[in-house]
N, CA and C atoms as a LAMMPS dump frame, in Angstrom:
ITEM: TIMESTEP
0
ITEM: NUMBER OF ATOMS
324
ITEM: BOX BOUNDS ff ff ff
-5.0000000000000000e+02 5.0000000000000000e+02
-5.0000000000000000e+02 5.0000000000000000e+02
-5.0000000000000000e+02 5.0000000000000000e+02
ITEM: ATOMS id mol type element x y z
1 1 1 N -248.09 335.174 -20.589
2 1 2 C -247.413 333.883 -20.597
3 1 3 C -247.984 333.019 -21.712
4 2 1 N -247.335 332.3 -22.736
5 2 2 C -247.336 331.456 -23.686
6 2 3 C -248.095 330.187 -22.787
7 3 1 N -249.369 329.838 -23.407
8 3 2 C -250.437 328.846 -22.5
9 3 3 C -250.59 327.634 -23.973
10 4 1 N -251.327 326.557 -22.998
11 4 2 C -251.884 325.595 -23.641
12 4 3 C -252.113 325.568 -24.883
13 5 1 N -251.792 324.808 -25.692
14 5 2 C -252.031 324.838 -27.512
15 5 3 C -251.927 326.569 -28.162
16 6 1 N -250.699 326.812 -27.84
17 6 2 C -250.453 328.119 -28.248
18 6 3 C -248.784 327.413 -29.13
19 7 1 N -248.392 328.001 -30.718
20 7 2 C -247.677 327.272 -31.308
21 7 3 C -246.079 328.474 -30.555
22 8 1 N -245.563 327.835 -30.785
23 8 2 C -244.12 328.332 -30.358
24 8 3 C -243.546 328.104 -31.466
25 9 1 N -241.758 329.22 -31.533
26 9 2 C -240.853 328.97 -32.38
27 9 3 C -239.715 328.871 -31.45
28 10 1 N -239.169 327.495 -31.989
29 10 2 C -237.881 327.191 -30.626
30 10 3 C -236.533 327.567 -31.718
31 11 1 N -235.881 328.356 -30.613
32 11 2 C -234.715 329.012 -31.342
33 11 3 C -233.367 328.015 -30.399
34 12 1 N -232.899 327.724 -31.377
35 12 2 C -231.111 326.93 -30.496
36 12 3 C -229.776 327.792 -30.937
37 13 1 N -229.222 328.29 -29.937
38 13 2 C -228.105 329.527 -30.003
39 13 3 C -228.556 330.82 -31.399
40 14 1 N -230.039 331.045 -31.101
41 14 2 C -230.4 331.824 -31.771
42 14 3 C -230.616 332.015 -33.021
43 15 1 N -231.121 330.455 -33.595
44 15 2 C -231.268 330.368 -34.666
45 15 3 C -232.812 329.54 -34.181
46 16 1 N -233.911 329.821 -35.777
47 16 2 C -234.877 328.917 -35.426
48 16 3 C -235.083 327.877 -35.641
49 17 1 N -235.349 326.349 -35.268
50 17 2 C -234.922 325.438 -35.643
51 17 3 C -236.444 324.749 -35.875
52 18 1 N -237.588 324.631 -35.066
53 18 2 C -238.487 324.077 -35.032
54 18 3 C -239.816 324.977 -34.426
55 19 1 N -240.834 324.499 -34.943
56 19 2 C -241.959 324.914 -34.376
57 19 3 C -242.866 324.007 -33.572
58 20 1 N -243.738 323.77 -32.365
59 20 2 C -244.06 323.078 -31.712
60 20 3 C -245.146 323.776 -31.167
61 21 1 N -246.422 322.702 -30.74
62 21 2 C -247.279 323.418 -29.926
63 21 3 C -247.271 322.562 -29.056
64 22 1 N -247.808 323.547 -27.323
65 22 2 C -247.447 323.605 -26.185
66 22 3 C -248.453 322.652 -26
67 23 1 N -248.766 321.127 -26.26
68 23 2 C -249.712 320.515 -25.484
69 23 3 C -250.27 320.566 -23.914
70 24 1 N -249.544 320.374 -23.445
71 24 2 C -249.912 320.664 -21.652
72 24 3 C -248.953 321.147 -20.82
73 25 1 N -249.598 322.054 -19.919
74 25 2 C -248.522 322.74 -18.761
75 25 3 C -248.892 322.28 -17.318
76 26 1 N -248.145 321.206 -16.641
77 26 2 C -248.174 320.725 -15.716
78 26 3 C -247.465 321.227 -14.208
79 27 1 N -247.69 321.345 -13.32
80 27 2 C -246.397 321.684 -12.288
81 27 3 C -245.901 320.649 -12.093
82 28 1 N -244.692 321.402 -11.956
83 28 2 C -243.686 320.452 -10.809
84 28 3 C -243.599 320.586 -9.386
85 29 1 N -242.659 319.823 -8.827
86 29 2 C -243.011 319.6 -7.631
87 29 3 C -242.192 320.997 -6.648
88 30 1 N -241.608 321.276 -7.69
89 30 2 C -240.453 322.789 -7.379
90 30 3 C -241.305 324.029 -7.964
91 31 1 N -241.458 324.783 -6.723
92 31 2 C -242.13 325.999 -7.208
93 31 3 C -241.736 326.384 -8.893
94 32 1 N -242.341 327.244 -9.069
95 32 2 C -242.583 327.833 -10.434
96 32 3 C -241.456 327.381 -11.563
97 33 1 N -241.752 325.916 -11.653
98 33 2 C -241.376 324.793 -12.45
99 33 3 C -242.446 324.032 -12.832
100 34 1 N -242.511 323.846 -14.432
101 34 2 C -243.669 322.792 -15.345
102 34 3 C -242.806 322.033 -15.813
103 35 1 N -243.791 320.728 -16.216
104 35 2 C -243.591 319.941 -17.044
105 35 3 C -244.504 320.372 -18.676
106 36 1 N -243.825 320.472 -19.26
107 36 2 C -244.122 321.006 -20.639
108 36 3 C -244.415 320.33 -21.896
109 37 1 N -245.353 319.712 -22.062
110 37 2 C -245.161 318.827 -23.173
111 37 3 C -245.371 319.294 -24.917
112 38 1 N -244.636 318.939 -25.307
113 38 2 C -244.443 319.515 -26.776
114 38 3 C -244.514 319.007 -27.726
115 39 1 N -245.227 319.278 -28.561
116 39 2 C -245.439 318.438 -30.533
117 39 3 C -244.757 318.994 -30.905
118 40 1 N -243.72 318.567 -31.3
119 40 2 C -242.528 318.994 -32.376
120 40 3 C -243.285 318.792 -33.554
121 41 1 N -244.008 320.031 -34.645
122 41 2 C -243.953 320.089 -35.934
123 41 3 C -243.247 320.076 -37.029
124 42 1 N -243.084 318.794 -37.17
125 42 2 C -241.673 318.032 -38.096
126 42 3 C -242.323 317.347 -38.278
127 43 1 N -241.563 316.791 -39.314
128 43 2 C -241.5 315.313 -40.146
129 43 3 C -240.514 314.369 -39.492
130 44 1 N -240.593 313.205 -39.079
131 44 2 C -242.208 312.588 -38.431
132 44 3 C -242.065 313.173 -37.088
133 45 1 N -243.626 313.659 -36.431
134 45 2 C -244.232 314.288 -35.756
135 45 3 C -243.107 314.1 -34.02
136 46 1 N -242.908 314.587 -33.357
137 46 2 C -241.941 314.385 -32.398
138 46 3 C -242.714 314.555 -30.91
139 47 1 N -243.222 314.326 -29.743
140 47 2 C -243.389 314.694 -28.938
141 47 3 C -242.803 314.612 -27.837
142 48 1 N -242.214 315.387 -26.808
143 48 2 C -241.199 315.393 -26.068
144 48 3 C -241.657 316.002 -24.651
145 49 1 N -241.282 316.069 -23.449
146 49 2 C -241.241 316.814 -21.969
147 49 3 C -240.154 317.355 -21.905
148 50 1 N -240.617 318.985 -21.666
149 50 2 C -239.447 319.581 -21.199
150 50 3 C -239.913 319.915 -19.596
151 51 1 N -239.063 320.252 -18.791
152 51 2 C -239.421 321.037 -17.367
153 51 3 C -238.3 322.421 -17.277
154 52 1 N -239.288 323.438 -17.246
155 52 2 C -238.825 324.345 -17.475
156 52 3 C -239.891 325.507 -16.936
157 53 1 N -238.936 326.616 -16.087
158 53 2 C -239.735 327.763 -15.11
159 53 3 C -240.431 328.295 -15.94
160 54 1 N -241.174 329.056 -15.316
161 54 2 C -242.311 329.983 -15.496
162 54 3 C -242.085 330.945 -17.022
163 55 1 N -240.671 331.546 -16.736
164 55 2 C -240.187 332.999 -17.521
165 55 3 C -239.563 332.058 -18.682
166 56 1 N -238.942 330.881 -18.497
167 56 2 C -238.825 330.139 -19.776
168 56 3 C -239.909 329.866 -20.818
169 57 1 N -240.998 329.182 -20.263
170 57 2 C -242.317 329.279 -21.115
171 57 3 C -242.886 330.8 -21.794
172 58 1 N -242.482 331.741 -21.199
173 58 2 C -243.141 333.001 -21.375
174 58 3 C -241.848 333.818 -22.667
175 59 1 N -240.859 332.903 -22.625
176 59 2 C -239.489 333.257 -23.608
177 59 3 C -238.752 334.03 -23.148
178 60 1 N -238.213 334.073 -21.848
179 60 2 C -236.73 334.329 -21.567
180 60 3 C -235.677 332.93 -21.819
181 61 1 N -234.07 333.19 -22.368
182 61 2 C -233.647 332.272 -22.544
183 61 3 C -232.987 331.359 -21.624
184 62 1 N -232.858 330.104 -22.048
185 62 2 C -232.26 329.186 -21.041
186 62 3 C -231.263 328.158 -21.88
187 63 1 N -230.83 327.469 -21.47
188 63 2 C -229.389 326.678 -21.623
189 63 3 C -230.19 325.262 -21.499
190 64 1 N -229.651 324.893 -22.337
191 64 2 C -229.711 322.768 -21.972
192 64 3 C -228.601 321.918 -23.044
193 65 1 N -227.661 321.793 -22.054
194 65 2 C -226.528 320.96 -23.085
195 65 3 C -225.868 322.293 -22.742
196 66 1 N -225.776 322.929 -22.083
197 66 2 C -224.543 324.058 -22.888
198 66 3 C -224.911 324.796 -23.789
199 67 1 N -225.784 324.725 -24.751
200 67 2 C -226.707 325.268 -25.482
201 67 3 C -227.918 326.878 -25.37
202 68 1 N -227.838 327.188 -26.062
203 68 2 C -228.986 328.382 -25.244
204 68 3 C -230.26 328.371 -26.124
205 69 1 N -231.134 328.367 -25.781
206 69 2 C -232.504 328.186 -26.082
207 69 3 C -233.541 328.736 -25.811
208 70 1 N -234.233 329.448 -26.525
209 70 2 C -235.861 330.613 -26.244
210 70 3 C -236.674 329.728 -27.086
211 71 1 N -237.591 330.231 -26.637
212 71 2 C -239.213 329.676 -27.218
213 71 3 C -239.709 330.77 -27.345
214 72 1 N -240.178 330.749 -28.607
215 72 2 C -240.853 332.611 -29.024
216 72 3 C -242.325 332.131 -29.622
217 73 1 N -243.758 332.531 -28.766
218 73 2 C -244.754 332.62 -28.68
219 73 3 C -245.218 332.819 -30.775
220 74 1 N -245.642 332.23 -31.105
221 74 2 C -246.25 332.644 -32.652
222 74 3 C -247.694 333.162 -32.721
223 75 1 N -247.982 334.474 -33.176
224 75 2 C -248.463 335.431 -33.542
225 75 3 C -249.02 335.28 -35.148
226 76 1 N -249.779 334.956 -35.227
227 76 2 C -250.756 334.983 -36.885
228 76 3 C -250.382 336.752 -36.942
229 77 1 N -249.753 337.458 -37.878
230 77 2 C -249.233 338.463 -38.384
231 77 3 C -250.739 338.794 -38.804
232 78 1 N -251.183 340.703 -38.73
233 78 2 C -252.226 341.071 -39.221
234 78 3 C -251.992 341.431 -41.092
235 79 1 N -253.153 341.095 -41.826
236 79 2 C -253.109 341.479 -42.983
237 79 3 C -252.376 342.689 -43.286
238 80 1 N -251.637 342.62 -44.349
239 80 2 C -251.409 344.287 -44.688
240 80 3 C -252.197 345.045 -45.494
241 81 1 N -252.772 344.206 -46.592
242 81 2 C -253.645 345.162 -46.851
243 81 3 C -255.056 344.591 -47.191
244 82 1 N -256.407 344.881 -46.728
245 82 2 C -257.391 343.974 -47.115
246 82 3 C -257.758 343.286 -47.875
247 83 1 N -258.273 342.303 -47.521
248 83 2 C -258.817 341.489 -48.609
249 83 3 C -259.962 342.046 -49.978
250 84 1 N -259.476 341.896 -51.087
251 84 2 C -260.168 342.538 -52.014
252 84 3 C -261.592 341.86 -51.975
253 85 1 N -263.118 342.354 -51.696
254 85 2 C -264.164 341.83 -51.629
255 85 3 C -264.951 341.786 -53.178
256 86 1 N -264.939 342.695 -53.509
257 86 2 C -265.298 342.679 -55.279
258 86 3 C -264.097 342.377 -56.474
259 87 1 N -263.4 341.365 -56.134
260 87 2 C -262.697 340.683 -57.411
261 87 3 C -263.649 340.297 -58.192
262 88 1 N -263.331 340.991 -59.375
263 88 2 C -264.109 340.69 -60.481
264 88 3 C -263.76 339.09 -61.184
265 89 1 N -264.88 338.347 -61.436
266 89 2 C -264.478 337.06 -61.965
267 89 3 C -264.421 337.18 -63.654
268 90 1 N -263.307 336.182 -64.454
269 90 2 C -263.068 337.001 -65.616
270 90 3 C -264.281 335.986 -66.794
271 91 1 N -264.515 336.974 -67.608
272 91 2 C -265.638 335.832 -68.203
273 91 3 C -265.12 334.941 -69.441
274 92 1 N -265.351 334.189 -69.454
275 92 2 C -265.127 333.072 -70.601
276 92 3 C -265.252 333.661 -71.949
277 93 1 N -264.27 333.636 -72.17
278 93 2 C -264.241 334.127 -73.956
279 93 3 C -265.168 332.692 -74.906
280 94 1 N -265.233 333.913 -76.278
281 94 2 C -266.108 332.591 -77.197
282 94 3 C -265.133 331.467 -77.253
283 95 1 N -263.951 331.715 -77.644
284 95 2 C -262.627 330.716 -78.168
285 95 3 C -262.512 329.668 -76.935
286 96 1 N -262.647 329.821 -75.71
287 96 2 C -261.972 329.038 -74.79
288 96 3 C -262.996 327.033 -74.626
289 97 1 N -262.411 326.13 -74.503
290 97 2 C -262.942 325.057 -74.604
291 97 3 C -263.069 324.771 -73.051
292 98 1 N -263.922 323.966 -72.838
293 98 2 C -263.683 323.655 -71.164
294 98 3 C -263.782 321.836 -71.452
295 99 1 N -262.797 321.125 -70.939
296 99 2 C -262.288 319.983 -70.635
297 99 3 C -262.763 319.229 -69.416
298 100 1 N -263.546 318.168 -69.55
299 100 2 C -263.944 317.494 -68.911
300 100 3 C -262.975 316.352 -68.476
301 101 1 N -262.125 316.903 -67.266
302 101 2 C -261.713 315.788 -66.527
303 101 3 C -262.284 314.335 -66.345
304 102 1 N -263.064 313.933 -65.605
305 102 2 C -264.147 313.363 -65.309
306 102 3 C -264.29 312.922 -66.823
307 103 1 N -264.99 313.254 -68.062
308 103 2 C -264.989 312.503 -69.091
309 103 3 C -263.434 311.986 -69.758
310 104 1 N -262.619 312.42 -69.579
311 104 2 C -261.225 311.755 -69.798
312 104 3 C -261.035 310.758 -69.354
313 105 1 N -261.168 310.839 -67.866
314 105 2 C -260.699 309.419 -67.205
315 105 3 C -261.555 308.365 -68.053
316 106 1 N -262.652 308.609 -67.972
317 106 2 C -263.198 307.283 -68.239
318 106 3 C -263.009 306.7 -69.524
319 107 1 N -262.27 307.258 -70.711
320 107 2 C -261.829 306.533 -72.149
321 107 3 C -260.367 306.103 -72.035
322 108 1 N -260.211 306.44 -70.189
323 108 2 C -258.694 305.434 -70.512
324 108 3 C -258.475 304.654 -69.87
């Protein structure tokens, strides 16, 4: 089951529309019913209550408005291929100048 500060992707008639993390999972007063509170990750920041069963939080779909709606748990994807540990750093040729930011600003 998709728990506490775990990020979700909310899909509306199966498209993805927003991402949100699950601030708090509260019960309701109706068996295996929460109150769900959600940070909508948008511009500007959104926070909202949904109440919604058990298998809804966990991403089976549900309806609101007529609408159909899943919440799909987000997964940090594993690397595909490792991180290179000996990248060679490239060395400074004779020709190259190095520019002092920091001394720029200050002659203007």
């Amino acid at each position: 089951m998709t728990k506490e500060k775990d990020i979700v992707l909310i899909y509306l008639e199966d498209q993805p529309i927003t991402f949100a993390r699950l601030e708090s999972i509260s019960p309701d007063i109706k068996k295996d019913w929460y109150h769900v509170k959600l940070l909508m990750l948008q511009v500007p920041l959104q926070v909202t209550t949904w109440i919604l069963r058990d298998v809804y939080i966990s991403g089976q779909e549900f309806t609101m408005g007529g609408k159909r709606v899943r919440m799909e748990k987000v997964v940090c994807p594993q690397d595909l291929e490792p991180a290179k540990k000996d990248r060679a750093i490239p060395e400074k040729s004779s020709n190259q100048k190095i520019i002092s930011l920091f001394d720029l600003k200050k002659k203007n």
